[in-house]
MARBA-3410 file (N, C-alpha, C, O; in Angstrom, 1 decimal):
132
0.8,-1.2,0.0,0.0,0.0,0.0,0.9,1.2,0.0,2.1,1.1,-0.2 ~ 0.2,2.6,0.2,0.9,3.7,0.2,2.0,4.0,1.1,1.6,3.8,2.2 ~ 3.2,4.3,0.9,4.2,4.5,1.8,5.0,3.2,2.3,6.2,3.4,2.5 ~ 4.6,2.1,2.5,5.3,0.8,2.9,7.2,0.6,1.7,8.4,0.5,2.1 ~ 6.8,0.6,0.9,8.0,0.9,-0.2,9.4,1.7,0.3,9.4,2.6,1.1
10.3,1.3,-0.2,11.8,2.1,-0.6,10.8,3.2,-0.9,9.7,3.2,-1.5 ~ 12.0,4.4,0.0,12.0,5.8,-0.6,13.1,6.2,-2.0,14.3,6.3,-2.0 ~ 12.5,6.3,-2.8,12.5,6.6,-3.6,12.9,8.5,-3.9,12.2,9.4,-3.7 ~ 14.1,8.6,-4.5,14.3,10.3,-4.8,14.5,10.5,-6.3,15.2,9.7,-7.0 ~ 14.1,11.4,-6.8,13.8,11.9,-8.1,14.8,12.9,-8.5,14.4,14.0,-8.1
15.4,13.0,-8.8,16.3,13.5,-10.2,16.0,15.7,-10.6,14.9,16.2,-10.6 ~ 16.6,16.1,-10.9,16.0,17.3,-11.7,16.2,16.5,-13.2,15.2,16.9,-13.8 ~ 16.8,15.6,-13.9,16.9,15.3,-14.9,16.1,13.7,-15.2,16.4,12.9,-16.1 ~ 14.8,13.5,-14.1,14.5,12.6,-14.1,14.7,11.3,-13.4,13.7,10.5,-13.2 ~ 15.8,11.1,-13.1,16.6,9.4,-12.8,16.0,9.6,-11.4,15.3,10.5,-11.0
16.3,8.5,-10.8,15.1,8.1,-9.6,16.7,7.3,-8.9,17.5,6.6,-9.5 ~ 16.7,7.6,-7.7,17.8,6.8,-6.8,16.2,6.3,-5.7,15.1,6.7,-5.6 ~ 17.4,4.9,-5.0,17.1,4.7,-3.9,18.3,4.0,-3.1,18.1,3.4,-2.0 ~ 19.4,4.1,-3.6,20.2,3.5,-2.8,20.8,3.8,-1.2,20.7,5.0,-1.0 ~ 21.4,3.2,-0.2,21.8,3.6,0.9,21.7,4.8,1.2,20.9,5.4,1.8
22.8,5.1,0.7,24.1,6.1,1.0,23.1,7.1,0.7,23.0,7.6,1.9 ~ 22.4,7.6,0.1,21.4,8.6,-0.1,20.2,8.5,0.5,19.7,9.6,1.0 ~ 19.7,7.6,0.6,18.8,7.5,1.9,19.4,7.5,3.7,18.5,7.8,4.5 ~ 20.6,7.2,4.1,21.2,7.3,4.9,21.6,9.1,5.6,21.5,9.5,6.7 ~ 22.0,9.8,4.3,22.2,10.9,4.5,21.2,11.8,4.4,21.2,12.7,5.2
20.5,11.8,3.6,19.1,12.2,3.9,18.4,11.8,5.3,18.1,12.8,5.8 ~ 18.0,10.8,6.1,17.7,10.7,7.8,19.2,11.8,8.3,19.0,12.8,8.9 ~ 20.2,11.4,8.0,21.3,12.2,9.1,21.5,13.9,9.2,22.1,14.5,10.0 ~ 20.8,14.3,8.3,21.2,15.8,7.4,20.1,16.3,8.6,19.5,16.0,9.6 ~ 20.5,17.5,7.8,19.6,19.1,8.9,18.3,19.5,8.1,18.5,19.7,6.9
17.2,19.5,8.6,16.4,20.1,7.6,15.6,21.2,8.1,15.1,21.1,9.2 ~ 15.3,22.3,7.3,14.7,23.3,7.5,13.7,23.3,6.3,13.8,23.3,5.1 ~ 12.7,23.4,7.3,11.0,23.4,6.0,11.4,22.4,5.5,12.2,21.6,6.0 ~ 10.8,22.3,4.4,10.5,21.5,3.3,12.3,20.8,2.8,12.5,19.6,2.4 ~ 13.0,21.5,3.0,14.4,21.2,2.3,15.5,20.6,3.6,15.4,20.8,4.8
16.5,19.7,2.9,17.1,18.8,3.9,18.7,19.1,3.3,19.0,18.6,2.2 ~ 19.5,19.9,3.9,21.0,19.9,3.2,21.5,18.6,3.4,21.8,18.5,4.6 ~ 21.8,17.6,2.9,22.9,16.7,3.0,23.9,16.8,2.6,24.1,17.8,1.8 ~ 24.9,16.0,2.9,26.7,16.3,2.1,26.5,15.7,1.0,27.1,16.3,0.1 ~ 25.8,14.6,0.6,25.5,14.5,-0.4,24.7,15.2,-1.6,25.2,15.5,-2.7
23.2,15.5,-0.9,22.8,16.2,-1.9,22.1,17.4,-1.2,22.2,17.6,0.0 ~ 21.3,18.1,-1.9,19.8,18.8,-1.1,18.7,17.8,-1.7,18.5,17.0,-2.7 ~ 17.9,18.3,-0.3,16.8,16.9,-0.9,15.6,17.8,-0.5,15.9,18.5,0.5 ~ 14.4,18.0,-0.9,13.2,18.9,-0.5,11.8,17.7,-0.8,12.0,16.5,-1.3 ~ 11.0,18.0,-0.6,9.6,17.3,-0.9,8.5,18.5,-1.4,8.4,19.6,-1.0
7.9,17.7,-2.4,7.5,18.9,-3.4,5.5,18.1,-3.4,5.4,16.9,-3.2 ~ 4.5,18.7,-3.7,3.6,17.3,-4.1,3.7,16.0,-3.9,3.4,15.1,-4.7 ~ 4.2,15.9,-2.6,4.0,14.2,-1.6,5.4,13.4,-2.3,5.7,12.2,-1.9 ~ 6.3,14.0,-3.3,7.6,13.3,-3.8,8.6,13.8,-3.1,8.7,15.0,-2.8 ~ 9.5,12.9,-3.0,11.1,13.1,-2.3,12.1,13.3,-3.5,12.3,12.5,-4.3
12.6,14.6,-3.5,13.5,14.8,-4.5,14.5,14.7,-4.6,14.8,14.1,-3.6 ~ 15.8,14.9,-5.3,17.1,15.1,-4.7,18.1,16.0,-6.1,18.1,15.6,-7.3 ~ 18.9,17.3,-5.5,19.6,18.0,-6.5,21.5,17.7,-6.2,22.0,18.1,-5.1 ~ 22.0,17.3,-6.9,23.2,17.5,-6.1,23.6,19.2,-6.1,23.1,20.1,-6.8 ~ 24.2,19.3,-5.3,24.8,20.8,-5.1,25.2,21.4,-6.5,24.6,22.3,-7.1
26.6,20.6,-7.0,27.1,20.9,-8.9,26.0,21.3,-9.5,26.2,22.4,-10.0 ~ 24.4,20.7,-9.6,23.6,21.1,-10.5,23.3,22.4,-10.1,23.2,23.2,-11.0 ~ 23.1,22.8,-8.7,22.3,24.2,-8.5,23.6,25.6,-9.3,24.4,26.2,-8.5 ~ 23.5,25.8,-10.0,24.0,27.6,-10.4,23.9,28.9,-9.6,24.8,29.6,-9.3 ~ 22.3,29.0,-9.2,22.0,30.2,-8.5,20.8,30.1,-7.3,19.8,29.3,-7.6
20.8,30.4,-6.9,19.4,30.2,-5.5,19.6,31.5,-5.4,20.5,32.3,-5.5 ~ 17.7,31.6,-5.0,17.4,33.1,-4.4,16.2,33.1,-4.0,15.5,32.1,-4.3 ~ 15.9,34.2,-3.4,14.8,34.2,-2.7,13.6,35.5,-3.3,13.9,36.7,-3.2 ~ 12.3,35.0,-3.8,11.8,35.5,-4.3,10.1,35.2,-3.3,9.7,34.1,-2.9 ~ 9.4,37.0,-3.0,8.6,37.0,-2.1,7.1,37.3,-3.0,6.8,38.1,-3.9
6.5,36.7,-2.4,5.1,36.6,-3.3,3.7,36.8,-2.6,2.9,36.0,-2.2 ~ 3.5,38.4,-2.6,2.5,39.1,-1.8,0.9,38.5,-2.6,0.5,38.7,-3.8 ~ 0.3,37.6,-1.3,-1.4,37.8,-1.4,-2.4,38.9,-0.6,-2.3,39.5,0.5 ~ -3.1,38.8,-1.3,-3.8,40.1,-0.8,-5.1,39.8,-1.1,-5.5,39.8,-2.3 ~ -6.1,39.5,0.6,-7.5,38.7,0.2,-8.1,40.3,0.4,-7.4,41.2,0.8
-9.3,40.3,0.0,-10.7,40.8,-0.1,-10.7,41.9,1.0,-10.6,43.1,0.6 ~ -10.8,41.7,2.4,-10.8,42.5,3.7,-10.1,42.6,4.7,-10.4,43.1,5.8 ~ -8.9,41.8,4.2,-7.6,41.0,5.2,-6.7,41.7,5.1,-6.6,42.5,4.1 ~ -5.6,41.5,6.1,-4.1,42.6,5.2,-3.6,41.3,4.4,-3.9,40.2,4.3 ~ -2.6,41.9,3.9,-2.0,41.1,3.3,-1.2,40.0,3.4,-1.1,40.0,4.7
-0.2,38.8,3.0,0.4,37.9,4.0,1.2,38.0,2.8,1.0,38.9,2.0 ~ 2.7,36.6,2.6,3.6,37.0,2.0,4.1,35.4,2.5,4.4,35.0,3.6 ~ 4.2,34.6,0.7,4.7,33.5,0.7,6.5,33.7,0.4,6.9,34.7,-0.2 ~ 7.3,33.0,0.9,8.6,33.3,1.0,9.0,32.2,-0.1,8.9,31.0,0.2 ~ 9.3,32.6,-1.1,9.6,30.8,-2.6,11.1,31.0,-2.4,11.6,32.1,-2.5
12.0,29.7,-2.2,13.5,29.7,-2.7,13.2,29.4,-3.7,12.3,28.7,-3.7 ~ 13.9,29.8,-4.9,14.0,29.4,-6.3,15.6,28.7,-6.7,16.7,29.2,-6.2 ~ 15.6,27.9,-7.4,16.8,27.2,-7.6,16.8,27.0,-9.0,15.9,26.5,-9.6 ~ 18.3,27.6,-9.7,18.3,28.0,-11.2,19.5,27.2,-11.8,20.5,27.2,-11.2 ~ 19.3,26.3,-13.1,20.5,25.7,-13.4,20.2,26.1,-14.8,19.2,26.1,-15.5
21.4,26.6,-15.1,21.9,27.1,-16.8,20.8,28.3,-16.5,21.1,28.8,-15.5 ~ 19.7,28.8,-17.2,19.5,30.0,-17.1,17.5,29.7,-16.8,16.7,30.5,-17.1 ~ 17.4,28.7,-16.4,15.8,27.8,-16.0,15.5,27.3,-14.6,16.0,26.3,-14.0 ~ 14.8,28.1,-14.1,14.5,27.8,-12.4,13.7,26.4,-12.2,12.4,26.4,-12.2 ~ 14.2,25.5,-12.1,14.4,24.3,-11.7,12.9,23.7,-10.3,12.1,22.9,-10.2
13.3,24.7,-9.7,12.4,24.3,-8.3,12.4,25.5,-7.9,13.3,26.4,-7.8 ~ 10.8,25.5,-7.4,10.5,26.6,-6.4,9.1,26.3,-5.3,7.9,25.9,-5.4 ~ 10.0,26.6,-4.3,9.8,25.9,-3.0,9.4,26.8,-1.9,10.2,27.4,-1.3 ~ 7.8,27.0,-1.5,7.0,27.8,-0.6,7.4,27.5,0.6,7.5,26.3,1.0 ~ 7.8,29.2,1.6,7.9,28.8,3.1,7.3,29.8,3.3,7.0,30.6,2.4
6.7,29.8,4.8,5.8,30.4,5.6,6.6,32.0,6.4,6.1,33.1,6.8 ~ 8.3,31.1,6.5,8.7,32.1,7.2,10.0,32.8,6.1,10.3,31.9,5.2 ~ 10.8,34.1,6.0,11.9,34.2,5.5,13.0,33.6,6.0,14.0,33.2,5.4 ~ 12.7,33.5,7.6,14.1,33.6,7.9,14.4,32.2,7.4,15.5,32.2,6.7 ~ 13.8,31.1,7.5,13.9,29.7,6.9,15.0,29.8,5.2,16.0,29.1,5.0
14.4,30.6,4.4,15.1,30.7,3.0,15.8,31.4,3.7,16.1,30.6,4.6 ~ 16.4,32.5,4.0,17.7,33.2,4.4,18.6,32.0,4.8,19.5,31.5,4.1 ~ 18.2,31.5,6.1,19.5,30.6,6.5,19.9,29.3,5.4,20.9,28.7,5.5 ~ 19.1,29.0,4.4,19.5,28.3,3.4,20.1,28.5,2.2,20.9,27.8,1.7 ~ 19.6,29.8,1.9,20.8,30.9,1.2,22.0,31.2,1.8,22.8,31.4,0.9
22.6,31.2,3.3,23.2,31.6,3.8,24.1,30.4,4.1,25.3,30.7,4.2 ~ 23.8,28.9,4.4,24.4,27.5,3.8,24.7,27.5,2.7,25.8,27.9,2.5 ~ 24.1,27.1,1.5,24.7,26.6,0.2,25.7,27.0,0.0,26.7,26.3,-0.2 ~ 25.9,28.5,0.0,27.6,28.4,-0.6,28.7,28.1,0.3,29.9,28.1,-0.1 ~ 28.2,27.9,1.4,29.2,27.3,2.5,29.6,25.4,2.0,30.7,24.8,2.2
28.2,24.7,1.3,28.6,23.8,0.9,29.0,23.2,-0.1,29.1,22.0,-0.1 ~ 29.5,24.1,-1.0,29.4,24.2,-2.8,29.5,25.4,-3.0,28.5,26.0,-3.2 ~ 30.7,26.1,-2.9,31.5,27.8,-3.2,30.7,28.0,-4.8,30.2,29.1,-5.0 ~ 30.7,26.9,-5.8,30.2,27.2,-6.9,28.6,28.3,-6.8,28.3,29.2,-7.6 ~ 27.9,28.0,-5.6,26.7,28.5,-5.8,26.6,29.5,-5.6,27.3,30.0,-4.7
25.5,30.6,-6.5,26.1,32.0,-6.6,24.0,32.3,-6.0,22.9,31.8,-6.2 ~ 24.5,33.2,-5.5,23.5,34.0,-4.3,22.6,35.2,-5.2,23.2,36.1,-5.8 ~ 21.1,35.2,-5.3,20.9,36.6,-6.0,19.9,36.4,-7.4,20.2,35.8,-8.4 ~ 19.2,36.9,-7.2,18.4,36.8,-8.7,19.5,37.7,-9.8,20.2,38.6,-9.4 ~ 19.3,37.3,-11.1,20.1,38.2,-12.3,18.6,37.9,-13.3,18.0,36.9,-13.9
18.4,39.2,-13.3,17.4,39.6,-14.4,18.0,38.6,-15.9,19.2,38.4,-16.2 ~ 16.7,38.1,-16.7,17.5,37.4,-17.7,18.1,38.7,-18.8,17.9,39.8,-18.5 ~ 18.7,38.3,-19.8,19.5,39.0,-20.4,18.7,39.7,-21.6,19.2,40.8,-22.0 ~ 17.6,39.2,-22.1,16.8,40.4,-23.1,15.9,40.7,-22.8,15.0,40.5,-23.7 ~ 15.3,41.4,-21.2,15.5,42.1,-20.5,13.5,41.2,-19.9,12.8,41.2,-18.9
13.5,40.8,-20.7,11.6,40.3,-20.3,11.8,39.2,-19.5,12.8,38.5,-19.7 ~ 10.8,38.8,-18.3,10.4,38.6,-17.5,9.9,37.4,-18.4,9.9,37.7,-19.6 ~ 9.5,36.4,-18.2,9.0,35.1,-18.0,7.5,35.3,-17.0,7.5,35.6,-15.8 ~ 6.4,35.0,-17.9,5.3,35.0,-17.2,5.5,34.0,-15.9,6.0,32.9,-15.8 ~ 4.9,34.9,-14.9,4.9,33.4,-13.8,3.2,33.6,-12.8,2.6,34.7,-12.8
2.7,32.3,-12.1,1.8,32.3,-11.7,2.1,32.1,-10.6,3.3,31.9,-10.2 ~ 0.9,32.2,-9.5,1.4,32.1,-7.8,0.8,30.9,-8.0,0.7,30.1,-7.1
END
């Protein structure tokens, strides 16, 4: 039935692990929200699936804030990390609080110097439709 199975982790390029050593470090790792740093990889849960990026794939992380605003209410404010490889945001990942994405932005390049911090507008100059 549901859940009884190997955990299973998904790929940004598809491939599906289940072996030890990645399920091992995944339980041992730190996790904040949704996302789990391991030395191995980062691992987050997205739609009830276990994922996994290694560090090499991520390029750029940043933190991008996404104001709702009901009817007679003030307003509230979803906190998304976005994670970008080659010049395509990969994953983007709802938290409740900032400080959550800050201290995750504030890890990665401590674990992978390659990862570079910061949105960069794309290069002919338009925005990419996006939905909340």
């Amino acid at each position: 039935m549901f859940g009884l199975g190997k955990k299973v982790f998904r790929g940004p390029d598809k491939t599906k692990i289940d072996d030890a050593a990645h399920l091992e470090d995944y339980q041992s790792s730190t996790t904040i929200g949704r996302v789990t740093l391991g030395k191995l990889c980062l691992y987050y849960r997205d739609l009830g699936r276990k994922y996994f990026v290694p560090y090499e794939y991520i390029d750029r992380a940043f933190c991008r804030i996404s104001e709702c605003q009901p009817d007679d209410s003030p307003a509230y404010y979803y906190y998304r990390l976005i994670l970008v490889h080659g010049e395509k945001e990969f994953a983007n990942l709802i938290f409740n609080k900032e400080e959550d994405v800050d201290r995750i932005l504030a890890l990665l390049p401590e674990i992978n110097s390659a990862i570079q911090i910061g949105y960069v507008p794309p290069a002919d100059g338009k925005q990419k439709a996006r939905f909340c």
